[in-house]
C-alpha positions in Angstrom: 0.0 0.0 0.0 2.7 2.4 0.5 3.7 2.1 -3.1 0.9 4.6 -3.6 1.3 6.7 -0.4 -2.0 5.4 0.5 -1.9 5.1 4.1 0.5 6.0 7.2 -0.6 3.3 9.2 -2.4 0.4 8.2 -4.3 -2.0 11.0 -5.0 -5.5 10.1 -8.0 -7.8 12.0 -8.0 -11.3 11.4 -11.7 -11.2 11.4 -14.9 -9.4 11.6 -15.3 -9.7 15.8 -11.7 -8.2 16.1 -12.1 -5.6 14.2 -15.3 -4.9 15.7 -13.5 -4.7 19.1 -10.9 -2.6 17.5 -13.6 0.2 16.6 -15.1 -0.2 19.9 -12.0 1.1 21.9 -11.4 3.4 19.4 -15.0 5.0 20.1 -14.7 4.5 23.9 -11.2 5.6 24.1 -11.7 8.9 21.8 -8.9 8.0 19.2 -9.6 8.9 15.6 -11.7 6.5 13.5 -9.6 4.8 10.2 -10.0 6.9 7.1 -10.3 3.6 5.6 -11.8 0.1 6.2 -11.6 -2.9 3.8 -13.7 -5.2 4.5 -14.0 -9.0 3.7 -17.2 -10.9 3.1 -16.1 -14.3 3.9 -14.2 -13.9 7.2 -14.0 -16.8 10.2 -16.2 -15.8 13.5 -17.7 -12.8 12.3 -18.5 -12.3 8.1 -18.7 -8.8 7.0 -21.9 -8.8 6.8 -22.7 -9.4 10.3 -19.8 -6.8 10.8 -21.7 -4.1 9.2 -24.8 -5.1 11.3 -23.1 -4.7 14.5 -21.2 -1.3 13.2 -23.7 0.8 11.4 -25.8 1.3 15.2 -22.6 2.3 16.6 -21.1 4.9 14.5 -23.9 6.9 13.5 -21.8 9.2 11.5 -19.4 6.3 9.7 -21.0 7.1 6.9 -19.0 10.5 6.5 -16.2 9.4 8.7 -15.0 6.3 7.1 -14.6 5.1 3.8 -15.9 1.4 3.8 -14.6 -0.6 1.3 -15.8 -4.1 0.1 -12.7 -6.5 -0.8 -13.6 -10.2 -1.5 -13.2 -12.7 -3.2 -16.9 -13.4 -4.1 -17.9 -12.8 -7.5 -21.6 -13.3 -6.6 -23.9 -10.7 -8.0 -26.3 -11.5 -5.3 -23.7 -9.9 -2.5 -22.7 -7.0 -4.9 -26.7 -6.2 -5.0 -26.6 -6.9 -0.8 -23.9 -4.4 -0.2 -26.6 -1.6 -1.8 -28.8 -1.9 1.0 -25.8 -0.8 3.4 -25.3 3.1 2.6 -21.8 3.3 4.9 -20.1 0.7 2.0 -18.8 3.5 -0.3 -17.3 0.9 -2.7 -17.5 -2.4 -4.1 -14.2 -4.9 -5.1 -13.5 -8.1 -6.0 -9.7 -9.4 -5.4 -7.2 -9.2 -6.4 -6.8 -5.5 -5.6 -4.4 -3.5 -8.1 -2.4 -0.7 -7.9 -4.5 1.5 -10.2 -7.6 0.3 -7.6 -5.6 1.9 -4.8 -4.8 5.1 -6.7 -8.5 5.5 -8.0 -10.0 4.7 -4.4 -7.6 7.4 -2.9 -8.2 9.9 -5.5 -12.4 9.2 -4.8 -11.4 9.5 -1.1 -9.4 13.3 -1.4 -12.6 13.8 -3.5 -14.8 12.9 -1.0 -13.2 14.8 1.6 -12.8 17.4 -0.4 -16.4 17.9 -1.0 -17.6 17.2 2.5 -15.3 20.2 3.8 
């Protein structure tokens, strides 16, 4: 990721219920939400749909404070149509990720920001 100067620090959660946790602290604790989230589908002990069920109560305004990214492997159309019904998912991708992906989703991102300010 740095290749593309996309991110200072990156955070990794092995699955959904960590990262879960991980937001969580951060709201209890005060300290500054990601500027990005990838998120998997298909993840062991919590999937990332059950993730987003759990989040989107918490964080009220994750909408405009994070940018939610879908990353998975699936290539079912059914769970590309799913992820419309969540409004905090800002974008949509099927692995493998590319470096052109990264540099598009942080030029949408400056965008983003850009617009919201």
């Amino acid at each position: 990721m740095d290749i593309c100067s996309f991110a200072d620090e990156i955070i990794a959660c092995e699955n959904g219920q960590k990262g879960l946790d991980w937001l969580k602290n951060c709201l209890l604790s005060g300290e500054q939400l990601p500027d990005f989230i990838f998120l998997d589908i298909n993840m062991p002990i919590m999937n990332g749909w059950d993730f987003l069920e759990e989040v989107t109560p918490l964080f009220p305004d994750f909408k405009t404070q994070v940018y939610l990214i879908i990353l998975s492997s699936t290539v079912n159309q059914a769970d590309f149509e799913k992820s419309k019904a969540y409004p905090i998912i800002k974008e949509f991708f099927t692995k493998p990720i590319t470096l052109e992906m990264f540099i598009e989703l942080k030029n949408r991102w400056v965008e983003s920001n850009s617009s919201n300010s």
